[in-house]
N, C-alpha and C positions, 0 to 999 in steps of 0.2 A: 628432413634436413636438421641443421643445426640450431640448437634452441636460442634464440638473440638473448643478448642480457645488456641491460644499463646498467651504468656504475660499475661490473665485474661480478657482481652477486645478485641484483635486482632482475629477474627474469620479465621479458616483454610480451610474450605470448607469441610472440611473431616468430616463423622458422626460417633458416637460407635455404633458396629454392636454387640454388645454383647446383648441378650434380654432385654428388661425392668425389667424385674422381677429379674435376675441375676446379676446385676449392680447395685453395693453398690457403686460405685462412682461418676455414676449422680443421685444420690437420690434426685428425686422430681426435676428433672428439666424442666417438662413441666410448674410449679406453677412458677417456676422460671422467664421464660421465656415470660409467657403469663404477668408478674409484669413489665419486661422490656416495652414489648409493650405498656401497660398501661400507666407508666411513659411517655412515649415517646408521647401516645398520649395528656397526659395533656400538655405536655411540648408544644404540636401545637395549643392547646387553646388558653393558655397563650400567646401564642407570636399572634395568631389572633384576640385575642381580645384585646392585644395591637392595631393592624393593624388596627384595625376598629376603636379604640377610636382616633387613630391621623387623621385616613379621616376623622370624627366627627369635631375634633377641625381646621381643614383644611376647611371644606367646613364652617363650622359656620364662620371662618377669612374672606373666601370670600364672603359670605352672608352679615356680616359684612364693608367689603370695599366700597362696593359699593353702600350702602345706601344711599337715601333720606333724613333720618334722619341726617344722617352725613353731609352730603353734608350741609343741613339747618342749623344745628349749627358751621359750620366751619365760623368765621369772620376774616374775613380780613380787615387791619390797612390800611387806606392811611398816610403814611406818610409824603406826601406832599401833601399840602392842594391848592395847583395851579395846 
């Protein structure tokens, strides 16, 4: 049956034992529910493919640092010429 909730989002643990078919007041809560998860899942996309774009720009920095190339154009000033 139908999973009870307090407040509208606080889940109780309790189920409607009333059949499917005779229950006008979880109408269509399996579409419901299976929509949650859905949500839910994109919402773990979105934040992993966040995760993986800042490893991206993480590993590209240290890629980055420690270059050759950098190393080669870095010049350094003698400021005293003795």
């Amino acid at each position: 049956g139908c999973p009870l909730v307090r407040d509208v989002f606080e889940l109780t643990g309790e189920f409607c034992r009333v059949p499917k078919r005779r229950c006008h007041r979880h109408y269509c809560w399996e579409k419901l529910r299976r929509a949650e998860v859905d949500l839910e899942r994109v919402r773990v996309w979105y934040k992993l493919d966040e995760l993986f774009e800042q490893e991206r720009n993480v590993r590209a920095a240290m890629t980055n640092r420690a270059g050759l190339l950098a190393l080669m154009l870095h010049q350094t000033i003698q400021h005293d010429p003795l």
